[in-house]
C-alpha positions as CSV (number, residue, x, y, z in Angstrom):
1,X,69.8,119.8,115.2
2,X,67.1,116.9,114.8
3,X,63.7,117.3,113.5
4,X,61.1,115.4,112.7
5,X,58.0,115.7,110.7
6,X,56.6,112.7,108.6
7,X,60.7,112.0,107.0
8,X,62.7,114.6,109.3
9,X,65.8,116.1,108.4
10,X,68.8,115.5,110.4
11,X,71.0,118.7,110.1
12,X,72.8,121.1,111.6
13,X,72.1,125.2,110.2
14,X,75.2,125.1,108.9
15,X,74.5,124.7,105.5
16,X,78.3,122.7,105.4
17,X,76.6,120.3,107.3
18,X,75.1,117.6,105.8
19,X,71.6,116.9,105.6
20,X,69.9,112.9,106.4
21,X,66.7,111.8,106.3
22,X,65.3,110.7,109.3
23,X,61.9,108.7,109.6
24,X,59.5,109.9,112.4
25,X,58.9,106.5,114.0
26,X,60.4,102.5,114.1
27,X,59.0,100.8,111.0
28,X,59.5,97.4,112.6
29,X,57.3,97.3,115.7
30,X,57.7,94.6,118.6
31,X,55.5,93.2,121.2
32,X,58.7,94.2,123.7
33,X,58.7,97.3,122.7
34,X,55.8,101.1,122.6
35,X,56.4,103.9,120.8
36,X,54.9,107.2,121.7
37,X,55.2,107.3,125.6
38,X,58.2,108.4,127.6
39,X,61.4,106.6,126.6
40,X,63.0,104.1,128.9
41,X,66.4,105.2,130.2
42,X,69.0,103.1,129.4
43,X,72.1,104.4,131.1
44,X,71.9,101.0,132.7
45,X,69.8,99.2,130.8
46,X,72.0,95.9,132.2
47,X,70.2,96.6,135.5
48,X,66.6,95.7,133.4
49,X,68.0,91.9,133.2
50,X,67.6,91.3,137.1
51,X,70.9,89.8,137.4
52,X,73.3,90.9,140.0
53,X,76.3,88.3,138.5
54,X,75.9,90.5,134.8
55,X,75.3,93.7,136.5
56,X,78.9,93.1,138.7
57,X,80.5,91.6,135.7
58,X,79.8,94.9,133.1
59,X,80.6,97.6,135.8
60,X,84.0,95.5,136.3
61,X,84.4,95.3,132.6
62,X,83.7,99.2,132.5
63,X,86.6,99.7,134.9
64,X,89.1,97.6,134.1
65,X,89.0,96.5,130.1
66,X,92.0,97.9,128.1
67,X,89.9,99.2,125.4
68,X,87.8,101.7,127.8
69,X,91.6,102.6,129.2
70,X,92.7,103.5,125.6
71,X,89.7,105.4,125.0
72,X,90.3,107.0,128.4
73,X,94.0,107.8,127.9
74,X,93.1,108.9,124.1
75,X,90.6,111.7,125.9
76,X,93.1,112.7,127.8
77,X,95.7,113.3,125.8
78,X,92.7,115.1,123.3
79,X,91.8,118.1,126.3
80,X,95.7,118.3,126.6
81,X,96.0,119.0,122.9
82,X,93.1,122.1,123.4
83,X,95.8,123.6,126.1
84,X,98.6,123.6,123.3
85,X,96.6,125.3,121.1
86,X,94.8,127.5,123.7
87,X,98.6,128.5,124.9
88,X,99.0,130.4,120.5
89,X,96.9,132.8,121.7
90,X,98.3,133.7,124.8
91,X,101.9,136.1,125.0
92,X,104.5,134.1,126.0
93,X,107.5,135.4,128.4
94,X,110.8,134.0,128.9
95,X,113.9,135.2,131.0
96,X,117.2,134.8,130.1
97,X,121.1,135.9,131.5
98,X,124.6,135.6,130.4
99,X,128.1,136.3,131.1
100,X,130.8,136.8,128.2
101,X,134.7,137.4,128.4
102,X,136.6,138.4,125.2
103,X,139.7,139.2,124.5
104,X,141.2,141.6,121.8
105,X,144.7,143.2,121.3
106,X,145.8,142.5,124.4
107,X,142.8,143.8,126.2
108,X,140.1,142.0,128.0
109,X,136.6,142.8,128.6
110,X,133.6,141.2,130.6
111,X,129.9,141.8,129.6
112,X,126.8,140.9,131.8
113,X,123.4,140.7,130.5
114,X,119.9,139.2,132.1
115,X,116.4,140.2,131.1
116,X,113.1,139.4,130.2
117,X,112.0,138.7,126.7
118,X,107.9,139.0,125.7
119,X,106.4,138.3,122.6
120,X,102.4,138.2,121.0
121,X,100.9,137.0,118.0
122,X,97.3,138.7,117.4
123,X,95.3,136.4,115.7
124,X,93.8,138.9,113.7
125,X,92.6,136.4,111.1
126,X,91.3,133.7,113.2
127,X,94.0,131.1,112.4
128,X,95.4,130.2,116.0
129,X,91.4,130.3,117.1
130,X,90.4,127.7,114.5
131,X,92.9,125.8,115.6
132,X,91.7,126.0,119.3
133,X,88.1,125.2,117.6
134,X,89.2,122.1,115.9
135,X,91.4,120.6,119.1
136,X,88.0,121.1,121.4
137,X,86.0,119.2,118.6
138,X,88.4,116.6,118.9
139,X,88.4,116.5,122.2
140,X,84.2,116.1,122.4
141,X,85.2,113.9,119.6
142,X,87.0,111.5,122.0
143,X,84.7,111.6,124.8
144,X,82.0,110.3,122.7
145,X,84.7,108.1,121.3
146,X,85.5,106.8,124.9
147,X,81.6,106.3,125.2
148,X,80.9,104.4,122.2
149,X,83.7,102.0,123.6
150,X,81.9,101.5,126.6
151,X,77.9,101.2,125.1
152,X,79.9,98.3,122.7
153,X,82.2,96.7,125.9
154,X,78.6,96.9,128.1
155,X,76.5,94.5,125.0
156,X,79.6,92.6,124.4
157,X,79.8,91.7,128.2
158,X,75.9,90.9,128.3
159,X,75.9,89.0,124.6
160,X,78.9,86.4,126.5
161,X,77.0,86.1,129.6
162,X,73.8,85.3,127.5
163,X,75.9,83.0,125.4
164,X,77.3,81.2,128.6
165,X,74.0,80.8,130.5
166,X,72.4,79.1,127.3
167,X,75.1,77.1,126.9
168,X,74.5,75.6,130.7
169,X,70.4,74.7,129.8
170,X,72.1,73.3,127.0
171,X,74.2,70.9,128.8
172,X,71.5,70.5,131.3
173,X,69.0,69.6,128.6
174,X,71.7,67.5,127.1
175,X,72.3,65.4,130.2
176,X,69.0,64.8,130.9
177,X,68.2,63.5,128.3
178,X,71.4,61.6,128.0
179,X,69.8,59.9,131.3
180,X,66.6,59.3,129.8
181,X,68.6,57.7,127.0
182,X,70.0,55.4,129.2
183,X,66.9,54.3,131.0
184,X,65.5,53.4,128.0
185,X,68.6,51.4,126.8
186,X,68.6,49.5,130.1
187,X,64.8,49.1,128.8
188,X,66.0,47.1,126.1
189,X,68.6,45.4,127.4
190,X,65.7,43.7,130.0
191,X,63.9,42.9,127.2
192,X,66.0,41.5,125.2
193,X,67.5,39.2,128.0
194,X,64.1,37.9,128.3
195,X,63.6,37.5,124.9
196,X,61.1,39.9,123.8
197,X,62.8,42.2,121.9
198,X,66.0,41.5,119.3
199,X,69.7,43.1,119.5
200,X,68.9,45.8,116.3
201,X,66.3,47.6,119.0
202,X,69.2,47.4,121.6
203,X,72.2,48.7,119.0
204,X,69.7,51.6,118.5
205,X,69.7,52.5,121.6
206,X,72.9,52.4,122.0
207,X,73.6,54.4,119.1
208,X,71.0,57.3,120.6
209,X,72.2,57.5,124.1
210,X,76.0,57.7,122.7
211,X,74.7,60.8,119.7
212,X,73.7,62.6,122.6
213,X,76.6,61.5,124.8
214,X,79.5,63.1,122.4
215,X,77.6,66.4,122.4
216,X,78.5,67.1,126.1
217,X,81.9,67.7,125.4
218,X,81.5,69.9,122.8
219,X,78.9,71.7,125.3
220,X,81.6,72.2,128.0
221,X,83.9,73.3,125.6
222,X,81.7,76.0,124.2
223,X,81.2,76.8,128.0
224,X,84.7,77.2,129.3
225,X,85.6,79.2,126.2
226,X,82.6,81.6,127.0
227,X,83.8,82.1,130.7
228,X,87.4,82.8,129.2
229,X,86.1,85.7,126.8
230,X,84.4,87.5,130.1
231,X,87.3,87.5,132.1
232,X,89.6,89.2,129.1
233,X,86.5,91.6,128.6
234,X,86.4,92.2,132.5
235,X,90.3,92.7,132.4
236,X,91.3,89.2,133.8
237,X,93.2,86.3,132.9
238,X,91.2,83.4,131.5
239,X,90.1,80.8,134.2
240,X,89.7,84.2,136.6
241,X,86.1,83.7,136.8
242,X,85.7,80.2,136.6
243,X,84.5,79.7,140.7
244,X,82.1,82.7,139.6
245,X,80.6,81.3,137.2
246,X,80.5,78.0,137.9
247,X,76.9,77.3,139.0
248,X,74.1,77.1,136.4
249,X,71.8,80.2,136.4
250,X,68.6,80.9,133.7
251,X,69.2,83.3,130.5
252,X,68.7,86.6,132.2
253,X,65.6,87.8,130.8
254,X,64.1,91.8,130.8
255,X,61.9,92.1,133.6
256,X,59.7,95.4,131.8
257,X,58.5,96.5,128.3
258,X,60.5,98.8,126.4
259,X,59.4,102.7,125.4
260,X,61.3,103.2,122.1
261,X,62.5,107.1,121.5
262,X,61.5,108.4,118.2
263,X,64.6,108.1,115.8
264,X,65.8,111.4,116.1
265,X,65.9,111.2,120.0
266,X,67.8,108.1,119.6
267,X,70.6,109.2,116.8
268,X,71.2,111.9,120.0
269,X,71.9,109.5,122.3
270,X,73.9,107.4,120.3
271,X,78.0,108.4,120.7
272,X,78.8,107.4,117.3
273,X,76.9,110.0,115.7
274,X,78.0,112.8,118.5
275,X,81.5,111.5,117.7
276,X,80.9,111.7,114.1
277,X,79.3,115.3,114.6
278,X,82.2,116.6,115.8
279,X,84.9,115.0,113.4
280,X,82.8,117.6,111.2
281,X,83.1,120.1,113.5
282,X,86.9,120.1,113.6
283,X,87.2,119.5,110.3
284,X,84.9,122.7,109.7
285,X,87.5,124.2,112.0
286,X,90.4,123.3,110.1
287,X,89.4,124.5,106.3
288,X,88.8,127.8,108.5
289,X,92.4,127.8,109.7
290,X,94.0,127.0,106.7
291,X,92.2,129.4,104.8
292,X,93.8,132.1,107.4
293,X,96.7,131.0,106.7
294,X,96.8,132.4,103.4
295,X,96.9,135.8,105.0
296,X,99.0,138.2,106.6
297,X,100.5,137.5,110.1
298,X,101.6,139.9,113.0
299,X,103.4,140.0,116.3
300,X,105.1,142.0,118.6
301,X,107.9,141.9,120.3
302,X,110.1,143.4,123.6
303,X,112.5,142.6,125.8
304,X,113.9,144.6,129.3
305,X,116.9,143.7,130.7
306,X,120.0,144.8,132.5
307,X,123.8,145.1,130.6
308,X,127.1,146.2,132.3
309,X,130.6,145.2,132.2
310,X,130.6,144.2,136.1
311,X,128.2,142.1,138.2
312,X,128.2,145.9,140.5
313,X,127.3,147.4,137.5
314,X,123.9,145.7,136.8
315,X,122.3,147.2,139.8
316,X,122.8,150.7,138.2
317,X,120.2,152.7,136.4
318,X,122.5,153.3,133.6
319,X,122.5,149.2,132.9
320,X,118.6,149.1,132.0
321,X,117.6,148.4,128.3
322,X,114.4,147.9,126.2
323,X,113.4,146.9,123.1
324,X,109.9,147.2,121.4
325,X,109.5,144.9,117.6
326,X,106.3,144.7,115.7
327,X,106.4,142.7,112.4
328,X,104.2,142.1,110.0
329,X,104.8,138.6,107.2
330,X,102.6,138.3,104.4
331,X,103.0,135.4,102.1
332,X,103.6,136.1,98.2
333,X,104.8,133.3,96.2
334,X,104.5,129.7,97.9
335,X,103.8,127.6,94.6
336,X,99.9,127.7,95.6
337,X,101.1,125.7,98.9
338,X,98.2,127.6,100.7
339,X,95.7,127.3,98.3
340,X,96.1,123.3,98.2
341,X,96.2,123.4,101.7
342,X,92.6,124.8,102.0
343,X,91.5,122.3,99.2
344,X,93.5,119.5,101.4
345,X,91.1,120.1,104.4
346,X,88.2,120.9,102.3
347,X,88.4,117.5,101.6
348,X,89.1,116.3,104.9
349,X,86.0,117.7,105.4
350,X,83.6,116.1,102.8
351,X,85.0,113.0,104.3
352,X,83.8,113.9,107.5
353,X,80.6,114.5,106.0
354,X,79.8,111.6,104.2
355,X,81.3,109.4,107.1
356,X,78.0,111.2,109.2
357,X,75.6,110.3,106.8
358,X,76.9,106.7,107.0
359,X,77.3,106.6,111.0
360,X,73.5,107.7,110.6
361,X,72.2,105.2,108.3
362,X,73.8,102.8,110.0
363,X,72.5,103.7,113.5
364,X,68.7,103.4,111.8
365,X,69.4,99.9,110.2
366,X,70.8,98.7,113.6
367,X,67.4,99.7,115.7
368,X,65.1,98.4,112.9
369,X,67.3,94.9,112.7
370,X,67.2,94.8,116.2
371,X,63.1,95.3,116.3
372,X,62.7,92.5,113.6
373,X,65.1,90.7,115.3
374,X,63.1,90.4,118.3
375,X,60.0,90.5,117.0
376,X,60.6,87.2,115.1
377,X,62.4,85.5,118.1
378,X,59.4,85.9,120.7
379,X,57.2,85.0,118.0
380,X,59.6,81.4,117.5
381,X,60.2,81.0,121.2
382,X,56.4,80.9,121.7
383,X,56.0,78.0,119.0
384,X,59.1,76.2,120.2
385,X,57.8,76.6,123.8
386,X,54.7,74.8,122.3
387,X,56.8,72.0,120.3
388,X,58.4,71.2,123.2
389,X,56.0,70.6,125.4
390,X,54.1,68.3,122.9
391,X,57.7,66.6,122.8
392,X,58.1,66.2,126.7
393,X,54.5,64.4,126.1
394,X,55.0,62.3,123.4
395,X,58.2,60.7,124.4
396,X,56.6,60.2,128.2
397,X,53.5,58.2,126.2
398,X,55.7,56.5,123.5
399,X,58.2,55.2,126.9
400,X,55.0,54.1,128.9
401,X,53.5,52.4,125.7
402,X,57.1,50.6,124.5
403,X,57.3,49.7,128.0
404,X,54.1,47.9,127.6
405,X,54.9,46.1,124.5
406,X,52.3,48.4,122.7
407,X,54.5,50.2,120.1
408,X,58.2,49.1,118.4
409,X,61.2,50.5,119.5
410,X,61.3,53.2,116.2
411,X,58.7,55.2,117.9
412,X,60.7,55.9,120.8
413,X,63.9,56.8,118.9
414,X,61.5,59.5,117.3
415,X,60.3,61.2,120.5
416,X,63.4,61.2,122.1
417,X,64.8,62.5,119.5
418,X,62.4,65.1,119.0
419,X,62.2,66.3,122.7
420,X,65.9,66.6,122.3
421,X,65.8,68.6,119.3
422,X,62.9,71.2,120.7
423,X,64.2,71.2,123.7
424,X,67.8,72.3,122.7
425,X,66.0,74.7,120.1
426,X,63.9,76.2,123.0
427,X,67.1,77.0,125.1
428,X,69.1,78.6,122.1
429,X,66.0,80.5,121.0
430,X,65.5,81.8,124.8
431,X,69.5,83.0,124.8
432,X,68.6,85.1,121.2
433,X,65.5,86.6,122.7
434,X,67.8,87.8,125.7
435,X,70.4,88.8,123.0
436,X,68.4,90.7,120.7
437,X,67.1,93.0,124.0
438,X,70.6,93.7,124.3
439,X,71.5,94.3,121.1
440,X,68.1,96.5,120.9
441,X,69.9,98.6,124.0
442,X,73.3,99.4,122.6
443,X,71.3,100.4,118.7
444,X,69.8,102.7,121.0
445,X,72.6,104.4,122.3
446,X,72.3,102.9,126.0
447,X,75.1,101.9,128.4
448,X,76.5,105.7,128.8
449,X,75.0,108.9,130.2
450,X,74.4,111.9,128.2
């Protein structure tokens, strides 16, 4: 149970349970982002970036990538574990029949025999019921599990896709101004056919417009290997989604502000601390069953059945038997086997613990990196947007003026390199803006429904 009032306390009533501080609101604020009204729901928070290509490509991913089918088959075979302990508590019943022929001194003799054997443990101590307790934990355990896979798979999907769409303005950015580059170099090459200009100013050139040249390669490189990780995440083989992706779209961008949850809403939604919340619950469930194993254990028993010395025989009323059995086993000396045992999940248990309190920090550091994150990448952006418009300005001018014979060759080097630089910095800082939104989402616990 999650409370919060000025530092909140993050524990269950349970005084086994242990107990985190949690703050009552986001110490790192965003322009992106408002605390205090309703929070946004961010089942499908990919659906906020307005692109149907990323929206496709994460419900495909969600279908078809082999973690979420582990995750899945690992739930599966969790609820199947709850019906092999559910069955303890249950009598079982099993039939049986036989024919025997035996011979002795010369006289032989034929016995038939079929019945029906019952037997029932009462779990007068709780043991087979802890058990039950501990394989349902684990089960809720691995659905959250299964969750958590798919909130990580969802960011993962939209982080490559950011990745790939930067890496497109990139190359755009670097082409163009590979063009420009050129321009200018044929610039020179005029110039210095007619005399007014020397072969150092055309070298430069040269040198500029080939810089900017070799960076294209290692662009499309970056770019193939970014549409190769989506198709393995989307369950393809690389090169799957090459037609699909081969057209040059913006960084997806969100197209509303953000409500942030208070931080104990948001350690609820998050599966790894519901996952981690029930590891404790099953390990809770298992100190209870060993301990109950240090005490005495019953069961009954009975069989009815039919015995005669002739298949005739066995329809007669003579032929019927019973048999009734209670036990009772109590265990005296096991070398403090039991006793260890307990200790052994006791344990188990503190791990459990201390593995919540660290799920829970770390769910509170993720949000609050994710907030600065953002904070400080809209706040670049905005100055980059700035730098490179002063950039776009300044080369046009220093072109124009070189042109003119007003200014040396030097000056244009240092604008074109400039609006190169801003430029690329402009489209990489646009891709981490996009990023840190989704990273934002998935700190919060979105990409799965409660």
């Amino acid at each position: 149970m999650l409370v919060t009032a000025g530092c909140a306390s993050l524990a269950p009533t349970d005084d086994a349970w242990p107990k985190v501080a949690v703050p009552a609101v986001w110490s790192a604020g965003s322009n992106a982002t408002a605390q205090g009204a309703a929070a946004t729901s961010l089942a499908q928070w990919w659906q906020r970036l307005d692109d149907a290509v990323l929206t496709t490509l994460v419900e495909q991913a969600l279908r078809a990538n082999t973690s979420v089918r582990t995750a899945q088959a690992a739930l599966q075979q969790a609820r199947a574990q709850v019906d092999v302990q559910s069955a303890g508590l249950l009598p079982s019943v099993g039939a049986s029949a036989s024919a025997q022929r035996s011979r002795a001194n010369n006289n032989t003799g034929n016995t038939f025999q079929a019945g029906f054997d019952a037997s029932w443990e009462p779990d007068v101590f709780g043991r087979v019921r802890s058990g039950v307790s501990a394989s349902e934990a684990d089960a809720r355990a691995a659905e959250a599990s299964l969750a958590d896979v798919q909130v990580s798979l969802a960011a993962e999907v939209a982080v490559n896709y950011i990745e790939l769409r930067g890496l497109q303005q990139r190359l755009a950015i670097a082409r163009s101004n590979l063009a420009s580059q050129q321009e200018t170099l044929q610039i020179t090459q005029w110039r210095l056919q007619a005399g007014l200009t020397t072969s150092l100013v055309t070298e430069q050139a040269r040198a500029a417009a080939e810089q900017t040249a070799a960076q294209i390669p290692s662009l499309e490189a970056s770019l193939a290997q970014s549409r190769y990780s989506l198709a393995v995440l989307t369950g393809q083989v690389p090169g799957a989604l090459d037609a699909t992706l081969a057209a040059s779209a913006p960084v997806p961008q969100p197209t509303a502000e953000l409500a942030l949850a208070i931080p104990a809403e948001t350690l609820r939604q998050r599966p790894d601390v519901r996952a981690a919340e029930q590891r404790i619950a099953a390990a809770l469930a298992r100190v209870s069953q060993a301990d109950a194993a240090r005490y005495p254990s019953f069961s009954l028993g009975g069989s009815l059945g039919l015995r005669a010395l002739t298949l005739g025989a066995l329809s007669g009323g003579s032929a019927v038997t019973s048999a009734l059995l209670g036990s009772v086993s109590i265990p005296l000396l096991d070398g403090g086997a039991a006793r260890a045992q307990v200790r052994v999940q006791s344990a188990a248990l503190e791990q459990a613990r201390v593995a919540y309190e660290a799920t829970v920090l770390t769910a509170l550091q993720d949000v609050e990196n994710a907030l600065v994150s953002l904070r400080g990448d809209r706040e670049k952006l905005e100055r980059l947007t700035a730098a490179a418009d002063a950039a776009r300005n300044a080369a046009l001018l220093a072109q124009q003026r070189y042109s003119s014979g007003l200014i040396d060759f030097q000056a244009v080097l240092e604008t074109q390199r400039t609006l190169l630089s801003t430029q690329e910095s402009v489209a990489i800082t646009t891709a981490a803006v996009a990023a840190d939104h989704v990273r934002l989402y998935k700190a919060l616990g979105g990409g799965w429904k409660t």
